[in-house]
C-alpha positions as CSV (number, residue, x, y, z in Angstrom):
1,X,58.7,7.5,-39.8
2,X,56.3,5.0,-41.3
3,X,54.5,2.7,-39.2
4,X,51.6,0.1,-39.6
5,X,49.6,2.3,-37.2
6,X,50.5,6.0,-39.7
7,X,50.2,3.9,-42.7
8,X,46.5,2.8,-41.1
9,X,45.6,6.2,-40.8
10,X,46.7,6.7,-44.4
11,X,44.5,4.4,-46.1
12,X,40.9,5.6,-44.6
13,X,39.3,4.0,-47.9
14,X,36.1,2.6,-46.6
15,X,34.5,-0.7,-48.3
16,X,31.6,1.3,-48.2
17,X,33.2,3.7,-51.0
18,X,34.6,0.6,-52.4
19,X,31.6,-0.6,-53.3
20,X,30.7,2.5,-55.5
21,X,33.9,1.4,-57.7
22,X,33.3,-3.0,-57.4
23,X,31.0,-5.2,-56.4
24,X,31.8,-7.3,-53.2
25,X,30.9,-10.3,-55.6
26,X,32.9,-9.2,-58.8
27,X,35.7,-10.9,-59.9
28,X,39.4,-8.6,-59.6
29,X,40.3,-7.7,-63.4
30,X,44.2,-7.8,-63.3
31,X,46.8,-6.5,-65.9
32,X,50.1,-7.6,-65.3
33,X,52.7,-5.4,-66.2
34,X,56.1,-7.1,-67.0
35,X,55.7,-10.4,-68.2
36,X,59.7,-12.4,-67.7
37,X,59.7,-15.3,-65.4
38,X,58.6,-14.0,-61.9
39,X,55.9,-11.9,-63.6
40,X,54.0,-14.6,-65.1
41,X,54.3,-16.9,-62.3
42,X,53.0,-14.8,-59.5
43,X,50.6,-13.8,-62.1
44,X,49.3,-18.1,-62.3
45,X,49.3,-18.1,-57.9
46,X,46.5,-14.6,-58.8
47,X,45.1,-17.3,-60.8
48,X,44.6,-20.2,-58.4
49,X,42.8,-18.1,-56.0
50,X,40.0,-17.7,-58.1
51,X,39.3,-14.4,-57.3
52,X,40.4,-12.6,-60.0
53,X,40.5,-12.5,-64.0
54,X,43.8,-11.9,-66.0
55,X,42.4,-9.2,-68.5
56,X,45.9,-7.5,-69.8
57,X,49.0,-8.2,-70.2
58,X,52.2,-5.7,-71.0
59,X,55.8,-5.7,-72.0
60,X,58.4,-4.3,-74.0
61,X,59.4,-8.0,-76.0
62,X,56.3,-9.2,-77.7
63,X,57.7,-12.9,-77.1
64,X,57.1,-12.8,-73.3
65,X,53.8,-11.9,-73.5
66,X,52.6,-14.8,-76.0
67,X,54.1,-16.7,-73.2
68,X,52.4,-14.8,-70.5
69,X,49.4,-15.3,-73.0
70,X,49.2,-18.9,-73.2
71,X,48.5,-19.1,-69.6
72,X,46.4,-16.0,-69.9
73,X,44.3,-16.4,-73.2
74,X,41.7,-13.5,-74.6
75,X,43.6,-11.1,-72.7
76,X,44.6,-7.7,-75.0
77,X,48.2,-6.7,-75.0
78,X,50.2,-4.1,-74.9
79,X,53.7,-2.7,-75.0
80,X,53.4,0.7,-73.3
81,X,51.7,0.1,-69.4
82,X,50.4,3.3,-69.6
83,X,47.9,1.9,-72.1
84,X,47.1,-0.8,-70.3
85,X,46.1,1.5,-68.1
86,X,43.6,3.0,-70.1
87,X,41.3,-0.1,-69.6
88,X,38.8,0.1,-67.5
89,X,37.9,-3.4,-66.9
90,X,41.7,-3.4,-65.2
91,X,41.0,-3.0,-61.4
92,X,44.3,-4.0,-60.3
93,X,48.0,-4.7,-61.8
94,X,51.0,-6.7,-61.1
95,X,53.9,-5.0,-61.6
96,X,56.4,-7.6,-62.5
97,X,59.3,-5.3,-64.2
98,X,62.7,-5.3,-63.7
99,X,63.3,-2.8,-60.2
100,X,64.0,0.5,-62.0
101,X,60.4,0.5,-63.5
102,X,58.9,-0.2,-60.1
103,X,58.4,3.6,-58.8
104,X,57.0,4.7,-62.4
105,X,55.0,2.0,-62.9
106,X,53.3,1.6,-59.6
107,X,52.7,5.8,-59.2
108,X,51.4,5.6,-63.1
109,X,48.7,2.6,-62.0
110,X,47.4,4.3,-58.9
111,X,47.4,7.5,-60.1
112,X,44.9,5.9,-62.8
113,X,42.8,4.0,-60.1
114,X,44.1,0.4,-60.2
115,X,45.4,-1.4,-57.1
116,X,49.0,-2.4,-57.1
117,X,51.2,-5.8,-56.4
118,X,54.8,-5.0,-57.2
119,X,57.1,-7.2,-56.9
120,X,60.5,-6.6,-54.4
121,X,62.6,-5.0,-54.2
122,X,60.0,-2.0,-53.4
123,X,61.8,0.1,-55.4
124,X,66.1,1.4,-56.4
125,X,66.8,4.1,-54.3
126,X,65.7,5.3,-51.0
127,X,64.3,8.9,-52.8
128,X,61.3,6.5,-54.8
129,X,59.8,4.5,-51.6
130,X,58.1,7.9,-50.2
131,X,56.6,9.0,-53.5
132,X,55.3,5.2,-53.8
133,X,53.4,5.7,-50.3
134,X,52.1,9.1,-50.8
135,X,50.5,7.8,-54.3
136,X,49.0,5.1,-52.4
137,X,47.5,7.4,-49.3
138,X,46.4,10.0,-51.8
139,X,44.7,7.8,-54.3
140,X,43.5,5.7,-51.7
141,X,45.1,2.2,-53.2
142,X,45.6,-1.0,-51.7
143,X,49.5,-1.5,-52.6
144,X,50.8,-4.9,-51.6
145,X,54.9,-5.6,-51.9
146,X,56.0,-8.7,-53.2
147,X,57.3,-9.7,-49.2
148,X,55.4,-12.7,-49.0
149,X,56.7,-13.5,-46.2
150,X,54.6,-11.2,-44.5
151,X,51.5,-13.6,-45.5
152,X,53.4,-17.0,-44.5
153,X,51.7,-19.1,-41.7
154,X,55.3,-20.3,-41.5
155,X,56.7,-17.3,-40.8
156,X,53.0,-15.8,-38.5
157,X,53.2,-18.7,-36.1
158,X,57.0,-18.7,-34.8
159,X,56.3,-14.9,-34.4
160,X,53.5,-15.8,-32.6
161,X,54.8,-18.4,-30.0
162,X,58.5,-17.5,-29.5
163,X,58.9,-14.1,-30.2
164,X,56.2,-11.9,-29.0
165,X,55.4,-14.2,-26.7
166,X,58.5,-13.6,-24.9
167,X,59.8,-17.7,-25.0
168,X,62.7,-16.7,-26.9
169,X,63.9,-13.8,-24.9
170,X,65.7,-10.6,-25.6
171,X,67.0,-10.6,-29.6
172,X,70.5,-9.4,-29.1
173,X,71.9,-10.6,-33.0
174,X,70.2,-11.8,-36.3
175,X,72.1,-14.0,-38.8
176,X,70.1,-13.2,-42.4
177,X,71.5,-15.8,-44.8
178,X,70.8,-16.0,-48.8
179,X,73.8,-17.1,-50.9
180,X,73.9,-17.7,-53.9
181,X,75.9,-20.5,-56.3
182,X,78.9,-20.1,-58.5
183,X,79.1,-17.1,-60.5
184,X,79.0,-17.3,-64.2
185,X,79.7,-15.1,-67.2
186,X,76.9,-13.1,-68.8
187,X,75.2,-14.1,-71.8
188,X,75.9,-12.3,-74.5
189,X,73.4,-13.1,-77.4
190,X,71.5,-12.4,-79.0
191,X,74.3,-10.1,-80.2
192,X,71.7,-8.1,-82.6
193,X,69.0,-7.1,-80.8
194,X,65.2,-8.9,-81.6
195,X,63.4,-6.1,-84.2
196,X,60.7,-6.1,-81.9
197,X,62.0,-5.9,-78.9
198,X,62.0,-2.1,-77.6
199,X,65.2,-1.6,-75.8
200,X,64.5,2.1,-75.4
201,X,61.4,1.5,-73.2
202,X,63.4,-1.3,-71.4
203,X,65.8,1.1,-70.0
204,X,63.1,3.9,-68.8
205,X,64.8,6.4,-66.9
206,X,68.3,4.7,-67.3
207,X,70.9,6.7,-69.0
208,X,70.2,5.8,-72.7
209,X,73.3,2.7,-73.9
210,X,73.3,0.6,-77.1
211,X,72.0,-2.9,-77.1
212,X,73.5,-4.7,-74.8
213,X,72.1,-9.2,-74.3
214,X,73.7,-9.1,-70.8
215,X,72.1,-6.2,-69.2
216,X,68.5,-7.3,-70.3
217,X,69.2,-10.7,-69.5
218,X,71.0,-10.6,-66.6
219,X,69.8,-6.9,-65.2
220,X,70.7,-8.0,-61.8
221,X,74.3,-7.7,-62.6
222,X,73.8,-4.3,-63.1
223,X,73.5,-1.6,-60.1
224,X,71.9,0.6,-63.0
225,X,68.5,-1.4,-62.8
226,X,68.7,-2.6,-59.0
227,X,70.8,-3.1,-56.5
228,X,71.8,-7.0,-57.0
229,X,71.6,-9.3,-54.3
230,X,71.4,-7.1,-51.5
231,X,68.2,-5.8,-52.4
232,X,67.3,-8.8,-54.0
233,X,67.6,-11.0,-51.4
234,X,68.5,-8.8,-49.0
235,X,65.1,-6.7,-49.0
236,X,63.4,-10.2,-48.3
237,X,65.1,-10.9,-45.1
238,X,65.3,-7.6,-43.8
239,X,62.0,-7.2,-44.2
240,X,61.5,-10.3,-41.7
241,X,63.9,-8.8,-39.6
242,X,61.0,-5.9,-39.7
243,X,58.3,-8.0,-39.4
244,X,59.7,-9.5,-36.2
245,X,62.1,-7.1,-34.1
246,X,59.5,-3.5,-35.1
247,X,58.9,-1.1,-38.0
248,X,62.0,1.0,-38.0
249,X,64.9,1.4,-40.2
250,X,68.7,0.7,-38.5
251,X,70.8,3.4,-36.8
252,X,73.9,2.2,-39.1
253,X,75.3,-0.1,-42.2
254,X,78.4,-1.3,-43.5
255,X,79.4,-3.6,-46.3
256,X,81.9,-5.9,-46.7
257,X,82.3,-7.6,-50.6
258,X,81.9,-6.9,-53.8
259,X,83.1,-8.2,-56.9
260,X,85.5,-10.9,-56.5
261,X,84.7,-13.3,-59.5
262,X,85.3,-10.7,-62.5
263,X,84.6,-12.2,-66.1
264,X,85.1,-8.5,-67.5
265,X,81.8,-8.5,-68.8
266,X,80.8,-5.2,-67.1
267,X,78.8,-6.1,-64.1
268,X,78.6,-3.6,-61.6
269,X,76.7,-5.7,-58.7
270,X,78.8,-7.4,-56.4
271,X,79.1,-11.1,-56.4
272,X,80.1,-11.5,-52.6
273,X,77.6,-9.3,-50.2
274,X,78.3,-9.0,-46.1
275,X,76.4,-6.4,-44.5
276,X,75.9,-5.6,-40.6
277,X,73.6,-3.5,-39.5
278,X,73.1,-1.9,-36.4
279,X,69.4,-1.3,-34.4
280,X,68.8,-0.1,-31.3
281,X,69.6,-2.8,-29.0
282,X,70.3,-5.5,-31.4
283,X,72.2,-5.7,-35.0
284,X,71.8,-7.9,-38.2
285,X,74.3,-9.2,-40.3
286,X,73.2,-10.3,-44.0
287,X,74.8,-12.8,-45.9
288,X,74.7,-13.6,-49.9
289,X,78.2,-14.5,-51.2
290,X,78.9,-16.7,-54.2
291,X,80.0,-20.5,-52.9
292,X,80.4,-22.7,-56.1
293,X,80.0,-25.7,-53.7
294,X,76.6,-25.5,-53.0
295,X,74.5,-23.9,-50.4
296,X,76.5,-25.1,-47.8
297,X,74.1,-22.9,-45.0
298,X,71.1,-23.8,-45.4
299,X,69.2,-19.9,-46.5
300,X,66.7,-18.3,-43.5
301,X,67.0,-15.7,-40.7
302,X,68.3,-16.9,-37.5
303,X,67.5,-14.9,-34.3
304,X,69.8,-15.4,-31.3
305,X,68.0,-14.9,-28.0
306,X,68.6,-15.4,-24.1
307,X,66.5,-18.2,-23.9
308,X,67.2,-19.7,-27.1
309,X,67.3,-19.5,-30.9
310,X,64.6,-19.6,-33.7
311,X,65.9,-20.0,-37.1
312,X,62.4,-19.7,-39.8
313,X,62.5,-20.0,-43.7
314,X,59.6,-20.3,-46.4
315,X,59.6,-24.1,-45.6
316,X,60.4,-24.6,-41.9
317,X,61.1,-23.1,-38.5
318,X,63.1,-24.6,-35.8
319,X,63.4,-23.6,-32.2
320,X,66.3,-24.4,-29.8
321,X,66.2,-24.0,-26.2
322,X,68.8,-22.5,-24.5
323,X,69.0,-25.1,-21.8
324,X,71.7,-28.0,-22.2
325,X,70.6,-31.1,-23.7
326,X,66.9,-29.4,-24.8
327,X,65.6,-31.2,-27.9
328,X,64.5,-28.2,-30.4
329,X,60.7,-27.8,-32.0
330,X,60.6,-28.0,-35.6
331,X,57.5,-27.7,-38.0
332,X,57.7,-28.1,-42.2
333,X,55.2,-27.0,-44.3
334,X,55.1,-27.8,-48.5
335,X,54.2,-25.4,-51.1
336,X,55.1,-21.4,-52.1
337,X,53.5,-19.1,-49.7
338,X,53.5,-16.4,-52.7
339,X,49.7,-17.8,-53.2
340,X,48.9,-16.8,-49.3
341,X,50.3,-13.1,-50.4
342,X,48.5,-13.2,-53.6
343,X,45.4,-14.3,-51.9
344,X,46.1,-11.3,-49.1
345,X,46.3,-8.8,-51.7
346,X,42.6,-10.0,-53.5
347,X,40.9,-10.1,-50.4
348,X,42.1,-6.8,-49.4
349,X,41.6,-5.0,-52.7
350,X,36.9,-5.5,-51.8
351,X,37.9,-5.3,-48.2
352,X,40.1,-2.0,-48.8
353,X,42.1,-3.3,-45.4
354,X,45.7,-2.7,-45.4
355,X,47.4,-6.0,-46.9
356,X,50.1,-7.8,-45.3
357,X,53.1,-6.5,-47.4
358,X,52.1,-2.9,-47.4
359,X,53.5,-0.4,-49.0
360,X,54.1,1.5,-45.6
361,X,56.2,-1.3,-44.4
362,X,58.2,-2.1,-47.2
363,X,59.5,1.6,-47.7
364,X,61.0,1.1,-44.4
365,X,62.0,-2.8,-44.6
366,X,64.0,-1.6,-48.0
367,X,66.2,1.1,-46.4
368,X,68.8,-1.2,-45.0
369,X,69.4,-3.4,-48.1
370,X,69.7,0.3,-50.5
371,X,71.9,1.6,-47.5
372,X,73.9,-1.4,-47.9
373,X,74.2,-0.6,-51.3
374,X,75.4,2.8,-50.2
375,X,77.8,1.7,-48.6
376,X,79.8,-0.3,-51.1
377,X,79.8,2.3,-53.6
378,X,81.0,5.1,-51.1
379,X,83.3,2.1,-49.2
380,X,82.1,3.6,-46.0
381,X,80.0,3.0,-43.1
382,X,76.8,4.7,-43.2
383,X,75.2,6.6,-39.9
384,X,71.5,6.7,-40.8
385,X,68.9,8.7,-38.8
386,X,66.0,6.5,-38.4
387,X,63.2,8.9,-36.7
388,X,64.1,11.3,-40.0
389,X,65.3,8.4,-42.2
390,X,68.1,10.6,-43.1
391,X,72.0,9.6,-43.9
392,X,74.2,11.6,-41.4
393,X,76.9,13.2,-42.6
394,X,80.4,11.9,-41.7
């Protein structure tokens, strides 16, 4: 099992030996590796902290990086990462990509030296998240997860004062909600695929297909590339689950859902996801179904305790007493705490400390999400082992 205090043990990279490779006073050169929507934004948060310089850029449609460029200007391009990789004014990537490149490209970067941020979910299936660890305690890498969570005062400071405190009592249920609005059908153009767009290198190690709009537009449709919302979402809040209730992967799952608003256009991720998942001494039920209404329930992670109930999102947490009548505690803050996990990462790339989000936690905060997963293809309950991280047979 991996826990912050194996993972620590791991990662004996000393700034001392750091120093040999940067300067405490150098500025981070970052190539960013998969620049769509997310990629380039979490690449402007690296940005705003000032602590680094955007030096490369990489992906397979030429188009996303001139827009990832104009943001980023007089940085060289490429369309194959392991180029990029070749650099060595890179000191550190973003891995952006959609989630089936994650594992490849995150080994490939720390296996050439470079620190990695990759985005969630860690990775698509349960086999990857070791192989990412071992590259990071072998090439002794700083490898932060996209959980930014984990760096959100927001999130630190209801831990803090009502759960580890003891305030809040024993944590007998979780309510993880994240749905999602009306499903749509997939776009289908551009029917012909752009010349210069290399759809080969977009699908990696994916079972070769022809040219197909909705898969690289909408890949989260598509259990090929990821595992749609429950990892999506679902490694988010399970990971806060982690972060609050201890480091260890559930004893079971089961889903409930799939897909119940079908436009026959192929998708393979369902629409409508309830999964419950059972830990020692408390369970977990996440929530991401498709109302066309709105966000009727307001998204966050509620925990249900004896003495009273905490709910906490990126923006707010409220605490409810128990007692009858008690007025709860609230506190708002503005902004996107992805620049606090940005920031994290930075610091801890001269520092060589373990970051927030690392890559020890997040290959054991992504188990329950890829078991739910699991269990909606097999349409079964899975009994998972959680000291050998093993699925028990039935």
């Amino acid at each position: 099992m991996i826990t912050r205090r194996t993972a620590a043990k791991g990662a004996a990279f000393t700034a001392l030996s750091y120093s040999k490779i940067l300067g405490a006073n150098d500025r981070i050169g970052v190539g960013v590796i998969g620049t769509g929507g997310r990629g380039t934004y979490v690449m402007t948060q690296f940005q705003k902290t000032e602590l680094c310089e955007v030096r490369a850029l990489c992906d397979v449609y030429p188009k996303r990086i001139d827009e990832a460029q104009s943001k980023a200007p007089n940085t060289k391009t490429f369309g194959d990462h392991r180029k990029l990789l070749e650099l060595k004014e890179v000191d550190a990537v973003l891995i952006g990509t959609p989630d089936h490149w994650h594992k490849d490209c995150a080994i490939d970067s720390m296996e050439a030296g470079k620190d990695v941020y990759v985005e969630k979910p860690l990775c698509r299936t349960r086999d990857e998240a070791p192989l990412m660890v071992k590259a990071a305690r072998v090439n002794n890498r700083i490898c932060q997860v996209g959980v930014q969570q984990r760096s959100g005062p927001i999130y630190i400071e209801p831990l803090e004062k009502f759960v580890k405190s003891g305030v809040i009592g024993k944590i007998a249920h979780i309510d993880a909600i994240w749905h999602g609005g009306a499903v749509r059908p997939l776009r289908r153009t551009p029917a012909e695929k752009p010349s210069n767009l290399d759809w080969v290198r977009f699908l990696g190690p994916v079972k070769y297909r022809d040219w197909d709009p909705a898969q690289y537009n909408n890949f989260r449709a598509f259990l090929d590339y990821n595992g749609g919302k429950m990892t999506d979402f679902g490694h988010h809040w399970m990971d806060v689950v982690h972060m609050y209730m201890g480091e260890h992967a559930p004893n079971s799952a089961v889903f409930a859902g799939g897909i119940f608003y079908d436009f026959k256009d192929g998708r393979t991720a369902p629409d409508t996801c309830n999964a419950l998942f059972e830990y020692g001494g408390f369970s977990v039920l996440f929530q991401s179904n498709a109302y066309p209404y709105g966000n009727y329930q307001e998204y966050g992670v509620t925990f249900h305790g004896e003495k009273g109930r905490l709910f906490v999102n990126r923006n707010k947490w409220v605490y409810t007493p128990a007692e009858k009548g008690a007025q709860p505690e609230e506190k708002q803050i503005p902004g996107d705490i992805t620049l606090d996990h940005a920031r994290n990462f930075l610091e801890c790339c001269k520092s060589r400390k373990l970051p927030n989000g690392d890559v020890g936690l997040a290959a054991i905060s992504v188990i329950p999400p890829l078991l739910g997963v699991q269990s909606y293809l097999e349409k079964r309950r899975i009994k998972f082992d959680p000291d050998r991280l093993e699925v028990l047979p039935l």
